[in-house]
VEXDREN-2710 file (C-alpha; in Angstrom, 1 decimal):
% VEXDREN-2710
k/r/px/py/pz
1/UNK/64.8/134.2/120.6
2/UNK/67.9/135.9/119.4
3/UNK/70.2/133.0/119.3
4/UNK/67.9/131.0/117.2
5/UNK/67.6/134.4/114.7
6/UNK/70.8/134.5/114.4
7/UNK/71.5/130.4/113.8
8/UNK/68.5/131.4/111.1
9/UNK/70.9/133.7/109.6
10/UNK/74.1/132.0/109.6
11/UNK/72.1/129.0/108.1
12/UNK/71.3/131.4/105.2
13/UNK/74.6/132.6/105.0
14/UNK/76.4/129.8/104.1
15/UNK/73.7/127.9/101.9
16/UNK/73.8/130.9/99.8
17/UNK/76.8/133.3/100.0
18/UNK/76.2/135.2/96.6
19/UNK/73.3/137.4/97.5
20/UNK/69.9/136.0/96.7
21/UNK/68.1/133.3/98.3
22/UNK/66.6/130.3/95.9
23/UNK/63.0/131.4/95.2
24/UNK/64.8/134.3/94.3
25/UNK/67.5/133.3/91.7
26/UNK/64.7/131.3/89.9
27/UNK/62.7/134.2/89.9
28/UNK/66.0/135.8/88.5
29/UNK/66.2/133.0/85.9
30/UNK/62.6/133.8/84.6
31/UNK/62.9/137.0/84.3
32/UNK/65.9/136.9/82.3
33/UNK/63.9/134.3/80.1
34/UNK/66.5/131.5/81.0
35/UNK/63.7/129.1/82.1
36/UNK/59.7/130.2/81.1
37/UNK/57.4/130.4/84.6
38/UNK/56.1/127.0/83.3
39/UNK/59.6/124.9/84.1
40/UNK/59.3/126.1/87.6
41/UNK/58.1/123.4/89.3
42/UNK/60.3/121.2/87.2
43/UNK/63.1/123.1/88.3
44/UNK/62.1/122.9/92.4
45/UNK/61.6/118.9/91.9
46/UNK/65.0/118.9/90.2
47/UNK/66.5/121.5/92.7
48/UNK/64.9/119.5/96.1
49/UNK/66.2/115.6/94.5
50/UNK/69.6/116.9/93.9
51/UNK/69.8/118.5/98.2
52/UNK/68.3/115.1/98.6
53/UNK/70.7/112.9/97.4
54/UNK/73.9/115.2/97.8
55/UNK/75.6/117.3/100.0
56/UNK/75.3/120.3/97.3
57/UNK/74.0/123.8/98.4
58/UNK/70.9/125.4/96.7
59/UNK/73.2/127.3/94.1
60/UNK/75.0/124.3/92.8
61/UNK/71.6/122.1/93.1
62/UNK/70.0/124.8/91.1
63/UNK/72.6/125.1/88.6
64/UNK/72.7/121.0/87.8
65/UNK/69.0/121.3/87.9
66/UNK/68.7/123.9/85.2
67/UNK/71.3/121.8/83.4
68/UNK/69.0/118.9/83.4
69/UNK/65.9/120.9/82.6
70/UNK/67.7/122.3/79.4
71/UNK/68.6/118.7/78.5
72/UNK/65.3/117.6/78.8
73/UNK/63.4/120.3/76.6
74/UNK/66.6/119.4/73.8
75/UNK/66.6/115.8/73.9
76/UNK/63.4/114.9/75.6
77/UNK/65.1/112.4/78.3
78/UNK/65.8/112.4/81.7
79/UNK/69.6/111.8/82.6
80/UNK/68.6/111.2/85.8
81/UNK/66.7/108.6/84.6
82/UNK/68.1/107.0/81.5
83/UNK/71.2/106.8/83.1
84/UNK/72.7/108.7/79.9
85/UNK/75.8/111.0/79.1
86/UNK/76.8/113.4/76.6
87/UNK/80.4/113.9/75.6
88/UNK/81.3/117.2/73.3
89/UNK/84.9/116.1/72.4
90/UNK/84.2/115.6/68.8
91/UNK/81.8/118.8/68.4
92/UNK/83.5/121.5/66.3
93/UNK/82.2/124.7/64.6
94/UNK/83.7/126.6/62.1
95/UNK/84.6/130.1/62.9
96/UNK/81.3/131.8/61.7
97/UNK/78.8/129.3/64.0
98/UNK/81.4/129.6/66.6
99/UNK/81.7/133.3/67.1
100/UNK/77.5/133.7/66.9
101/UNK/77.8/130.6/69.6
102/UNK/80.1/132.9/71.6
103/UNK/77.4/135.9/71.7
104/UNK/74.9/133.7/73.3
105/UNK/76.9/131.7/75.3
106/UNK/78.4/135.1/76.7
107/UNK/74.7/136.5/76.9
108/UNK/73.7/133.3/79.0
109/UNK/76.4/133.5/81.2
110/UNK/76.0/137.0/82.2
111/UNK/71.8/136.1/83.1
112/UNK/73.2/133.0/85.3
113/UNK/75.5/135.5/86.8
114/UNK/73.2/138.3/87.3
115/UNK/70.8/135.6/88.8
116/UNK/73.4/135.5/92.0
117/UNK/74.4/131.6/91.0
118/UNK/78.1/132.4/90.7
119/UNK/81.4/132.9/92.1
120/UNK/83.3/135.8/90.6
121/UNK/86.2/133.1/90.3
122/UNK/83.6/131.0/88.5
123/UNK/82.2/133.5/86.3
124/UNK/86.0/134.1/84.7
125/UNK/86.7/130.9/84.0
126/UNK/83.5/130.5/82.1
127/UNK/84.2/133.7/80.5
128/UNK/87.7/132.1/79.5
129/UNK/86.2/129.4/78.3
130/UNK/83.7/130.8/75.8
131/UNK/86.5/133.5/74.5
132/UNK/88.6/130.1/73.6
133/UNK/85.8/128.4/72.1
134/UNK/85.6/125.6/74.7
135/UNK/81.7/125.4/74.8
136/UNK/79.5/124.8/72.1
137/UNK/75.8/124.6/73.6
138/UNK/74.1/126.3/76.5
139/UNK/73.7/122.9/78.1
140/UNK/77.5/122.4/77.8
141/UNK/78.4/125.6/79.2
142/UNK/75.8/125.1/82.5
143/UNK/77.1/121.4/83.2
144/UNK/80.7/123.8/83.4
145/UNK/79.3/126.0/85.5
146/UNK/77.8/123.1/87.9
147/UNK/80.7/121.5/88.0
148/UNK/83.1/124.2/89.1
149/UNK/81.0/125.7/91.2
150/UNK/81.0/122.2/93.4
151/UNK/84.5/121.8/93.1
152/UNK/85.6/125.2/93.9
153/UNK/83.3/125.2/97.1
154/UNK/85.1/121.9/97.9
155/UNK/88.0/123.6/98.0
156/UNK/87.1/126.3/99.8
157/UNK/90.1/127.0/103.0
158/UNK/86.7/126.5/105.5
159/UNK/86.8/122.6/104.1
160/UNK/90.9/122.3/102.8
161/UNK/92.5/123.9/105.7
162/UNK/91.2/121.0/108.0
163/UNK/92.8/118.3/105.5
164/UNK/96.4/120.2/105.0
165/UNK/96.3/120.2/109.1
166/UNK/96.1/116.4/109.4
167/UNK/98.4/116.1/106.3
168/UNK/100.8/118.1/108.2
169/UNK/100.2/116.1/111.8
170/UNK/100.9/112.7/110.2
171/UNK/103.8/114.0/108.7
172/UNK/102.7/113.5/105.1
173/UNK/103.1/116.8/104.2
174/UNK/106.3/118.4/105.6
175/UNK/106.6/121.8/107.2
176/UNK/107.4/123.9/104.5
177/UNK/104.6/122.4/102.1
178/UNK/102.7/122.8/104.9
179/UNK/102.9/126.6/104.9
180/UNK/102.8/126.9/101.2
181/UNK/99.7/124.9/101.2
182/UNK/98.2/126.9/103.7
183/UNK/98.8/130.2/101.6
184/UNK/97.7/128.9/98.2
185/UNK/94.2/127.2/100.2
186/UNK/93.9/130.9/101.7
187/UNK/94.8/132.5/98.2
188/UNK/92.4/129.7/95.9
189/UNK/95.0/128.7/93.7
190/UNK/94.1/125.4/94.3
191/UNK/91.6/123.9/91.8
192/UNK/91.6/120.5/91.5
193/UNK/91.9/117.8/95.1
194/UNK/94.6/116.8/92.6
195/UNK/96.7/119.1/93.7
196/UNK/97.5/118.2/96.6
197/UNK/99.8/115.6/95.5
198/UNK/102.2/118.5/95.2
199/UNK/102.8/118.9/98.7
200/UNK/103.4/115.5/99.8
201/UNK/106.5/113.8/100.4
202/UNK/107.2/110.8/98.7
203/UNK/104.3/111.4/96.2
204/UNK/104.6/111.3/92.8
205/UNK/102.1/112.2/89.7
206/UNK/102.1/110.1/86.4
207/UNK/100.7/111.5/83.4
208/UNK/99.9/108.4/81.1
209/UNK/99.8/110.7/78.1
210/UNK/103.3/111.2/78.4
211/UNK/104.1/108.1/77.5
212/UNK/104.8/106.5/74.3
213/UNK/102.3/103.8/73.2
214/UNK/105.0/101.0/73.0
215/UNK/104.5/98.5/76.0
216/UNK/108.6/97.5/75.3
217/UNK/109.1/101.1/76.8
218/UNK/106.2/102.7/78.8
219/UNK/106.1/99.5/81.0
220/UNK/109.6/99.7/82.2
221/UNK/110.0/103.4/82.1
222/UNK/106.7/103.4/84.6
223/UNK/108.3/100.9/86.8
224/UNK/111.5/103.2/86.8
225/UNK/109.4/106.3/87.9
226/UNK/107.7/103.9/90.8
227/UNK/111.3/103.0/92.4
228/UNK/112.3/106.8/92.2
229/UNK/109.3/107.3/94.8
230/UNK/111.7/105.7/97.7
231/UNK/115.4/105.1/97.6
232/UNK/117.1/101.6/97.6
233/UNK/113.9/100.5/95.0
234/UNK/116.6/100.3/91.8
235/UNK/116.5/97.7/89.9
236/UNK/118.2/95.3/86.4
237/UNK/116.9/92.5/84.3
238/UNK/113.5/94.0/83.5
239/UNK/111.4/91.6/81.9
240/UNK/107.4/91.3/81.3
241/UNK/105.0/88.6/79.1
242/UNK/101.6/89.3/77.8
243/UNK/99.1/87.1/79.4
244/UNK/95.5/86.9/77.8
245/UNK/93.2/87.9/80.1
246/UNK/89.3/86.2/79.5
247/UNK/87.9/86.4/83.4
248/UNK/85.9/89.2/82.1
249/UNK/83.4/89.4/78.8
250/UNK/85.7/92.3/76.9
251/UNK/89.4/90.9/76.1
252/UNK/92.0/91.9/77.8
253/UNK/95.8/91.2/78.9
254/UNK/97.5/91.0/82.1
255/UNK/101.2/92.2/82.7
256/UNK/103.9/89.8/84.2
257/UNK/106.3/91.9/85.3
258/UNK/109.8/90.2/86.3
259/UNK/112.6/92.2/88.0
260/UNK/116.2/92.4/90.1
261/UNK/116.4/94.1/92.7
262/UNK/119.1/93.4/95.9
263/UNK/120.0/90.1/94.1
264/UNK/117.1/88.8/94.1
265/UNK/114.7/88.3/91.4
266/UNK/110.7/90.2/92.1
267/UNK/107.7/89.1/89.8
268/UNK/104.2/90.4/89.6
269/UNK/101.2/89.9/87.5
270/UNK/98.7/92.9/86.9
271/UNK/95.5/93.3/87.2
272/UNK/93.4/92.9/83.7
273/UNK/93.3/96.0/81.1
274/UNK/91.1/96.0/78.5
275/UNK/92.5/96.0/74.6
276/UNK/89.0/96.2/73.2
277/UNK/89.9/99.7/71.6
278/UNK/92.7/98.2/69.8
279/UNK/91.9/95.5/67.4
280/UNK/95.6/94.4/67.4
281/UNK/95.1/94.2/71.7
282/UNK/97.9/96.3/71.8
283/UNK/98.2/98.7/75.3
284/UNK/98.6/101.9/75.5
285/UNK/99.4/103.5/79.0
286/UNK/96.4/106.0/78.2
287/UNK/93.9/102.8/78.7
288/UNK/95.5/102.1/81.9
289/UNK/93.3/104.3/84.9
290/UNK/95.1/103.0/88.2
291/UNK/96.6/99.7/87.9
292/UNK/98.4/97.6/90.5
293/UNK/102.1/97.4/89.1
294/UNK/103.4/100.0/92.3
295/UNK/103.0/96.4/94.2
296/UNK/105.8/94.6/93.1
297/UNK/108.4/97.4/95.0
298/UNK/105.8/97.0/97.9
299/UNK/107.3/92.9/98.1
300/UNK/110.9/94.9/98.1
301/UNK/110.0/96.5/101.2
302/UNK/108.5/94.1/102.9
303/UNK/112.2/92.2/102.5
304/UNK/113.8/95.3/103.4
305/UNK/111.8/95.7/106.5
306/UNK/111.1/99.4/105.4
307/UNK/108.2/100.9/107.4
308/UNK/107.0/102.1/104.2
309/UNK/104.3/101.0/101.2
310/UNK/103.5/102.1/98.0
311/UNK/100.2/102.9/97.5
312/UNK/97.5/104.2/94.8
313/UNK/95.4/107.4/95.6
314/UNK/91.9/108.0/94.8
315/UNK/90.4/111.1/94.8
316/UNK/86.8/112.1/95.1
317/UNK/85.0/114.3/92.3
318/UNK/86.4/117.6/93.2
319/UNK/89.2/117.1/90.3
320/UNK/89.2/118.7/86.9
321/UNK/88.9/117.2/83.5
322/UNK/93.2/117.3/83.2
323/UNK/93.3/114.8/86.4
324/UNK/91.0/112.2/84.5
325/UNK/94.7/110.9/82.4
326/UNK/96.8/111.1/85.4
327/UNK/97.4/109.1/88.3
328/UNK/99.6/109.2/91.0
329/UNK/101.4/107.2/94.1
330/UNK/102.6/107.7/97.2
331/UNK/104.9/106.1/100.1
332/UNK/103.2/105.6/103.7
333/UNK/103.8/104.5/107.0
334/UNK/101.2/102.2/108.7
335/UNK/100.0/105.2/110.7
336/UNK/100.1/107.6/108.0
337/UNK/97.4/105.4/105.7
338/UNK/95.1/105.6/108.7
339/UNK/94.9/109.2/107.9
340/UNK/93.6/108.8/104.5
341/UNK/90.7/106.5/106.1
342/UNK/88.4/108.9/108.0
343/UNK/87.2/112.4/107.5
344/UNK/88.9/115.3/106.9
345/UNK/91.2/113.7/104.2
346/UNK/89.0/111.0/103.3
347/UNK/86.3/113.2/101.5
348/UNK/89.1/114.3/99.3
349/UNK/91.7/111.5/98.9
350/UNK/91.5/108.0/99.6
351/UNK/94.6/105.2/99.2
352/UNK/94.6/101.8/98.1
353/UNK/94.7/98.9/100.8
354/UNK/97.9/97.9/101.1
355/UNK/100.0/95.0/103.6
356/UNK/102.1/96.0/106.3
357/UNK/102.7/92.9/107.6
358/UNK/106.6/92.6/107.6
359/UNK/106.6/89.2/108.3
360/UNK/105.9/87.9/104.8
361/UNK/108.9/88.4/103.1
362/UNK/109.8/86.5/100.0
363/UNK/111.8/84.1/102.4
364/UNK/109.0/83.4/104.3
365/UNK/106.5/82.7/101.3
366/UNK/109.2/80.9/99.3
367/UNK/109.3/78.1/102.7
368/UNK/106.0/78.1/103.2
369/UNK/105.1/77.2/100.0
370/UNK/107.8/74.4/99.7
371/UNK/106.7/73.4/103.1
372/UNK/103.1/73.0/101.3
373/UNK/104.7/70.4/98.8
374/UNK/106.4/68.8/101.6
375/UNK/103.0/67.8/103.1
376/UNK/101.7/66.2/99.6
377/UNK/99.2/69.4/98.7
378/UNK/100.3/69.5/95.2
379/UNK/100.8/65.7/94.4
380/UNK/98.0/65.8/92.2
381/UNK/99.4/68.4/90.1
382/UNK/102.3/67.4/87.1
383/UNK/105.6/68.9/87.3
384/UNK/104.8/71.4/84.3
385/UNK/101.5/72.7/86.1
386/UNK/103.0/72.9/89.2
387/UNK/105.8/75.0/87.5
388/UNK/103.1/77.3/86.1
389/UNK/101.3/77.8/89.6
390/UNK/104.8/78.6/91.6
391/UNK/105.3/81.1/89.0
392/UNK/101.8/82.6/89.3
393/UNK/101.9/82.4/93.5
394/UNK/105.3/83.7/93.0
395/UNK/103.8/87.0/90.8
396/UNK/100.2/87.5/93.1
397/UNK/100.1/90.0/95.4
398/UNK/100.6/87.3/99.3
399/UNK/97.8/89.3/101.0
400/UNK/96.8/85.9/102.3
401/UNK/97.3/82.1/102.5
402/UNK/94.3/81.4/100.3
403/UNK/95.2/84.0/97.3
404/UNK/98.8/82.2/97.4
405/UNK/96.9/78.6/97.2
406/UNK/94.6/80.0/94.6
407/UNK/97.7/79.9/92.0
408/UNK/97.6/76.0/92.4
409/UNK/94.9/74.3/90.6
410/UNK/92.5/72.4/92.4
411/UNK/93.5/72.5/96.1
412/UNK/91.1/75.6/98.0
413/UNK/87.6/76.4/97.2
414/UNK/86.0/80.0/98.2
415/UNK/82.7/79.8/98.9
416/UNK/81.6/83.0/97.3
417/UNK/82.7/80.7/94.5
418/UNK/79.3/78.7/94.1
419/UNK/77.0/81.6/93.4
420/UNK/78.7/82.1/89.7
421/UNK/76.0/79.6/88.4
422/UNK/73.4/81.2/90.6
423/UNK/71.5/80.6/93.7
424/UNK/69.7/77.9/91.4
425/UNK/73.1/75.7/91.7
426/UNK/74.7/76.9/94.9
427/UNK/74.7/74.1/96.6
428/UNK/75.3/71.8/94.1
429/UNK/78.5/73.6/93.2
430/UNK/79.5/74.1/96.5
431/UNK/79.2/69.9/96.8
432/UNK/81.2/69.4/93.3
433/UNK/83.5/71.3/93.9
434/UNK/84.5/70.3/97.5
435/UNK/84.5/66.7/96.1
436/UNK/86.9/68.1/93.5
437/UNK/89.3/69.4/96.1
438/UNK/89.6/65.6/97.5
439/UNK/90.8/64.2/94.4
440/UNK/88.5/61.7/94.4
441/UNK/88.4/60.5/97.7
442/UNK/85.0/62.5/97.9
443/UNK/82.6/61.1/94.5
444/UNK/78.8/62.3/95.3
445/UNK/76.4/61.6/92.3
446/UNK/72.6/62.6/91.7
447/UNK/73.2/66.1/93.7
448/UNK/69.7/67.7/93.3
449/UNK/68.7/71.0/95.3
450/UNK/65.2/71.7/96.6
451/UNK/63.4/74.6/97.9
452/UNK/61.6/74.5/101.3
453/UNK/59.7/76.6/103.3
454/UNK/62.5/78.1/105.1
455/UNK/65.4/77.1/103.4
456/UNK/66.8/74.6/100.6
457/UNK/67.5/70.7/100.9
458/UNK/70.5/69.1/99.1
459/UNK/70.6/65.2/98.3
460/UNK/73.1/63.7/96.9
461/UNK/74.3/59.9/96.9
462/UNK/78.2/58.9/98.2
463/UNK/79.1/55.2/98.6
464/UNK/75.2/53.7/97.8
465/UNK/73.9/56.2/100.7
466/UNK/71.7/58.6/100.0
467/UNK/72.8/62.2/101.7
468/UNK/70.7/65.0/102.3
469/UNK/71.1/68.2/104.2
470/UNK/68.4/71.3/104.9
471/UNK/70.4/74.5/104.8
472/UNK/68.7/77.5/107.0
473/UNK/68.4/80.5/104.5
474/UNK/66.2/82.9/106.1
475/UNK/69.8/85.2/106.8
476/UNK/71.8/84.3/103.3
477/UNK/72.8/81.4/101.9
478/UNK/75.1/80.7/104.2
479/UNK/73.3/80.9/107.4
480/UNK/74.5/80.3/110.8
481/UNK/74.4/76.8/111.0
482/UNK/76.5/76.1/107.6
483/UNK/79.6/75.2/109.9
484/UNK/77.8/72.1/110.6
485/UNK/77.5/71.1/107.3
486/UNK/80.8/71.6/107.0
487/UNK/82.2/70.0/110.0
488/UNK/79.6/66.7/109.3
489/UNK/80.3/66.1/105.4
490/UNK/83.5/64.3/106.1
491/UNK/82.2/61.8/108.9
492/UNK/79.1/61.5/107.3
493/UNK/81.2/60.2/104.2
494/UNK/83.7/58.5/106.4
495/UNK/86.1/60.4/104.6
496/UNK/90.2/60.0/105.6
497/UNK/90.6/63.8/106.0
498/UNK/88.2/66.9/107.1
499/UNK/86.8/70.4/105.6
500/UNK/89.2/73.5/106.7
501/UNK/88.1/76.9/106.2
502/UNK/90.9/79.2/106.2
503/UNK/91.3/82.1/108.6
504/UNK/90.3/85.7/107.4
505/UNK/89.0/84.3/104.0
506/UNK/85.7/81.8/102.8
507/UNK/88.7/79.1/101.3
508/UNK/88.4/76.1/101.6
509/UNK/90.9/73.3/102.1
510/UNK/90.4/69.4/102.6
511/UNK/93.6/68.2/104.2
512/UNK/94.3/64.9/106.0
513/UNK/94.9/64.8/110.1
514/UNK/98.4/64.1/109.3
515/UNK/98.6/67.2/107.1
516/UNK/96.8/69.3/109.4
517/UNK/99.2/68.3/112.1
518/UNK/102.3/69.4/110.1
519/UNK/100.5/72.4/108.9
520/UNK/99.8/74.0/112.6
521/UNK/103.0/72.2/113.7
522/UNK/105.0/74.2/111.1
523/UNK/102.7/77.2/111.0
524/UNK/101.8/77.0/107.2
525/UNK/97.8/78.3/107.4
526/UNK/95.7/79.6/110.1
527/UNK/92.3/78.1/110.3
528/UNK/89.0/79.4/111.3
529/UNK/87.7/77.9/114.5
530/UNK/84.8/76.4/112.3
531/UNK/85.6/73.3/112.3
532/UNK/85.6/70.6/114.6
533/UNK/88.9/68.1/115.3
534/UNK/88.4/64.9/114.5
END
């Protein structure tokens, strides 16, 4: 009986560590008149969905649920709900309305706090706050309160100390950070996850206000601040092109970035970033949030045979409003990005997926990719389009085979491919387009689809035949049994080559038995064990 009184107590303890116990602070809150005796149950419903869906304690769960019950009475909508934000950047008072904002503001504050719902730590920043004029409605100033009071319990030493330790063991964080880290957790001058970027080695912050609008110099001057991260990562002959971007419905532009490094020449071609806030579609690094252009000194060290990557760090909500414009990098061993993957660390800071495989060096991908033209994959393409696509393969990031075919025009399919014109067409596309890949050794006309009781028949005609095929959908479109399809659509045809799937990706690739022979014979792709020899 004593052991389960005192598990009762601890359980209190730490799900409400500033002296009152829920039914209490609401009580608190009505009779300072924050909330009437009516918005009570309003403020439970709010108060038991928000510990439902979160890992917030009842003082934070009752802070964003008074937030959302002030909302509500002002603007008569649910956030929740409605899905709906509000944003107080352009909201200014003159000094008058301000100063009369400040006495009730101040007068709020001081209920909330008397109410038990705040840290001392978050009850002076608040007060700062008001005294500078940062808030200018009640609402405004609760949301603050919420949200520092999750982040600041985030980074309480009980929940950071555990992260700087495996930091520290992975050697990410050296022994002198380490002990500085430790002392500013223990002494809470941390208050952002952010912050941690300033005791790891090889880590560096970029603050993308800093630098000036003009893509002819942030773009460079960034790439000079990613090789300062490692040494050996200098580089000449910067160069980039504007490339119009239309794969998504707002415009946008991608980056080709060419540079020397070693002697040799390194391209790369971003991600897209979105111009639709500049009519003229010009960039400015304050659009950019975290873009890929760290990965073309990531190909350096893969041809250096450096144990280390580049990669992009994420963090997780306990950051402040200044971390939103920054972003920052940071150099990892294979081991060390393992870290980042699991709990402690990962509930505060995540990195990008990056390759360590040190095989594919730019050597390597420049020969396999002339042993691809050896074997007659690109014949169908003329000299200026296969220009363009070496460029392009040259530029993408060689996670795999298929995303280095992908840069030549017509040669793999991905199956996720044939849903873009809906499950109404999925079939259908996936048959033209595997035709298409055959350059016309393939022709199927009259493709219909039909729906069946438990799955959906294509028919198509090839050669006068008609075709038809019943694919199993009861798991997915792609059940089990779609292998068969595929390793039965070229004999079925009597085609002169076969179906391929790719290993480690959905791509597809039709390739004659003489060009899968030099392919495995030279080790130019991997296949899937999907499909059958012929």
């Amino acid at each position: 009986m004593k052991s389960c009184l005192i598990i009762v107590i601890l359980s209190c303890f730490f799900n409400w560590s500033y002296g009152q116990l829920p039914s209490e602070a609401i009580d608190s809150l009505i009779k300072f008149r924050v909330i009437n005796a009516k918005e009570r149950p309003a403020l439970e419903k709010e108060v038991k969905y928000i510990r439902g869906t979160s890992r917030a304690n009842y003082r934070i769960a009752i802070l964003g649920g008074l937030e959302n019950i002030i909302l509500q009475k002002r603007f008569h909508v649910n956030p929740r709900t409605t899905g709906w934000s509000f944003s107080y950047r352009n909201e200014h008072l003159d000094k008058a309305s301000q100063d009369s904002t400040n006495i009730s503001l101040q007068q709020l504050l001081e209920k909330i706090k008397k109410s038990g719902l705040l840290s001392q730590r978050v009850y002076s920043y608040a007060q700062k706050g008001i005294e500078s004029g940062d808030y200018v409605l009640n609402f405004q100033l609760i949301g603050s309160l919420t949200e520092m009071s999750s982040r600041l319990e985030w980074l309480a030493p009980s929940r950071l100390l555990p992260v700087a330790a495996q930091l520290h063991k992975y050697g990410i964080v050296s022994d002198s950070s380490f002990l500085r880290l430790k002392n500013d957790i223990n002494n809470g001058k941390l208050e952002s996850a952010f912050e941690l970027n300033n005791y790891c080695k090889y880590d560096r912050v970029f603050d993308m206000a800093k630098y000036p609008d003009d893509p002819n110099v942030w773009l460079e001057q960034m790439h000079r601040d990613i090789a300062s991260i490692l040494p050996g990562l200098d580089f000449t002959d910067f160069s980039y092109t504007e490339i119009p971007d239309t794969s998504f419905s707002i415009p946008g532009v991608r980056f080709k970035v060419s540079l020397k490094c070693n002697g040799r020449i390194y391209k790369h071609i971003s991600l897209p970033i979105s111009n639709y806030k500049n009519p003229k579609g010009k960039i400015s690094p304050e659009d950019i949030f975290t873009e890929d252009f760290y990965r073309i000194f990531n190909k350096i060290l893969t041809d250096q045979q450096s144990p280390y990557r580049l990669h992009g760090i994420m963090f997780s909500y306990t950051m402040n409003s200044e971390d939103i414009r920054r972003c920052a990098l940071i150099a990892l061993k294979n081991e060390q990005g393992d870290v980042f993957m699991k709990d402690p660390v990962m509930s505060y800071m995540m990195v990008s997926m990056d390759d360590y495989d040190s095989n594919l060096t730019s050597t390597k991908i420049d020969s396999t990719m002339s042993g691809w033209k050896r074997m007659g994959l690109f014949a169908h393409l003329s000299e200026t389009d296969f220009s363009k696509a070496l460029g392009d393969a040259q530029a993408a990031d060689p996670f795999s085979t298929s995303i280095l075919l992908s840069n030549f025009p017509d040669v793999i399919y991905n199956l996720h491919d044939a849903l873009n014109g809906g499950p109404q067409l999925a079939y259908i596309n996936l048959l033209n387009h595997l035709a298409k890949i055959t350059h016309g050794e393939f022709t199927p006309t009259k493709a219909i689809q039909i729906k069946k009781a438990h799955g959906i028949k294509l028919q198509y005609v090839s050669k006068g035949k008609i075709h038809s095929y019943t694919f199993p959908t009861t798991y997915g479109w792609m059940d089990v049994k779609f292998p068969a399809f595929m390793n039965n659509l070229s004999l079925e045809n009597n085609l002169a080559g076969n179906f391929y799937q790719l290993k480690y990706d959905d791509a597809i690739i039709y390739l004659t038995k003489k060009q899968h022979e030099y392919a495995l014979k030279n080790k130019l792709m991997e296949f899937a064990s999907t499909t059958k020899k012929r």
